[in-house]
C-alpha positions as CSV (number, residue, x, y, z in Angstrom):
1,X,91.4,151.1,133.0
2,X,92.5,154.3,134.4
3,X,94.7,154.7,137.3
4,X,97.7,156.6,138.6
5,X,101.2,155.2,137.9
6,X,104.3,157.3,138.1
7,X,108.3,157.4,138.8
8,X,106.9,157.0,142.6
9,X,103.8,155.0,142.7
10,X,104.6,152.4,140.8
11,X,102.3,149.4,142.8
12,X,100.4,149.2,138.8
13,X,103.4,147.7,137.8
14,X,103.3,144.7,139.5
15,X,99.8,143.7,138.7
16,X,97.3,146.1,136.7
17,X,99.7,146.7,134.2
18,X,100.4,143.1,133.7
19,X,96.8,142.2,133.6
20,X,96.0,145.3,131.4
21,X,98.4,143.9,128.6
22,X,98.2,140.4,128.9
23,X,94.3,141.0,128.2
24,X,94.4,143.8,125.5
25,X,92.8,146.7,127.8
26,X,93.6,150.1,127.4
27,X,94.9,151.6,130.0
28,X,95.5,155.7,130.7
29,X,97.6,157.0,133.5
30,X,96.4,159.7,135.7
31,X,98.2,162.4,137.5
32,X,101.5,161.4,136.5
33,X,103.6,164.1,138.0
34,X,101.5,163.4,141.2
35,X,99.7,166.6,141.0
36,X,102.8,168.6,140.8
37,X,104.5,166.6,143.7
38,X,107.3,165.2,141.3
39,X,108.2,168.7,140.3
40,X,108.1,170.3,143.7
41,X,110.3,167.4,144.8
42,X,112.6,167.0,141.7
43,X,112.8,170.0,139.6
44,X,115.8,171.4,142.0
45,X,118.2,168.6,140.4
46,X,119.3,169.0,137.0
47,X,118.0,166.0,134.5
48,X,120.9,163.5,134.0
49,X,123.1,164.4,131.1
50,X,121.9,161.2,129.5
51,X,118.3,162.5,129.6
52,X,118.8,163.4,125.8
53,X,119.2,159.8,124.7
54,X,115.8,159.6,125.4
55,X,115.4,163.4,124.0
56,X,114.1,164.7,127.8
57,X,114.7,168.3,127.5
58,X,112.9,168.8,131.0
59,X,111.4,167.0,133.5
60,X,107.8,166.9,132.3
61,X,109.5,164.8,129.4
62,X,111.4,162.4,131.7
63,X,108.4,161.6,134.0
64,X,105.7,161.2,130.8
65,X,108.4,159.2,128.8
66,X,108.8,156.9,131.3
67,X,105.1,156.5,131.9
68,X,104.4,156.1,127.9
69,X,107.1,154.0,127.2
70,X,105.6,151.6,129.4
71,X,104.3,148.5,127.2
72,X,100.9,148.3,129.0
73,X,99.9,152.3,129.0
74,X,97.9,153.8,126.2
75,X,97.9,157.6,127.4
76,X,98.5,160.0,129.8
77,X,96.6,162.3,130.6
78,X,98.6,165.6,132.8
79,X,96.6,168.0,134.1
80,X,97.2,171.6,133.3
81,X,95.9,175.1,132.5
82,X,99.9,176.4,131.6
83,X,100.5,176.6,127.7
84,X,104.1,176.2,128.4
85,X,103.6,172.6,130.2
86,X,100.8,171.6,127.7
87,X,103.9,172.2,125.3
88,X,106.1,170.7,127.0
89,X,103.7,167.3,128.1
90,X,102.9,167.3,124.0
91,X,106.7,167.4,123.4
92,X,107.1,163.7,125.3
93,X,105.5,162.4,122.8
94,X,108.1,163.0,120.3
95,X,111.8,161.4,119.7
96,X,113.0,158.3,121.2
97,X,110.9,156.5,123.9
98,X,113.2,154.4,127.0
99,X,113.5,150.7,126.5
100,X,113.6,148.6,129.5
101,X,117.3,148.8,130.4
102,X,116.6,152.9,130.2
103,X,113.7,152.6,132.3
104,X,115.1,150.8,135.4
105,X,118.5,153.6,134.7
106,X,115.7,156.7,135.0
107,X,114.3,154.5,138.0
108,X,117.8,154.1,139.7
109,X,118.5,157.8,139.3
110,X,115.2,159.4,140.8
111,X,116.0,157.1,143.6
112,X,119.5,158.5,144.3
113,X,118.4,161.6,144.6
């Protein structure tokens, strides 16, 4: 399957995802920084300090890490024609992934802001 799932659109989650893993489908996630949006509407807040425990050095880490992490998703797949964010997308894929309790405390803080 392929669909958008994000930090904000996050509908998947309550049944696509679930149905995705309980029957072994792949599943990649498109436009996960909703075309830009998720920059343009968070990159003006600094990343929580506890961003490294997850080892988010940027925002383009955050968003994919929390989209990969996620037990159902496969792959992402950003969009972009920047060397520096393909660097940076590539670089999410490294170091330690959120568990569950870090998931809902990434969710918790993009919704304070």
């Amino acid at each position: 399957m392929q669909f958008t799932y994000n930090m904000l659109d996050r509908e998947a989650e309550k049944t696509l995802l679930p149905l995705a893993k309980d029957s072994g489908i792949a599943v990649i996630i498109n436009r996960p920084f909703q075309r830009g949006g998720l920059f343009d509407q968070f990159e003006k807040h600094p990343l929580p300090v506890w961003a490294k425990e997850i080892d988010s050095a940027n925002w383009a880490q955050f968003f994919l890490k929390f989209i990969i992490s996620h037990p159902a998703v496969t792959s992402a797949i950003p969009a972009t024609s920047q060397i520096e964010h393909l660097r940076q997308n590539i670089a999410a894929g490294y170091g330690r992934l959120p568990d569950e309790p870090m998931r809902k405390k990434m969710i918790a803080y993009i919704k304070g802001l």
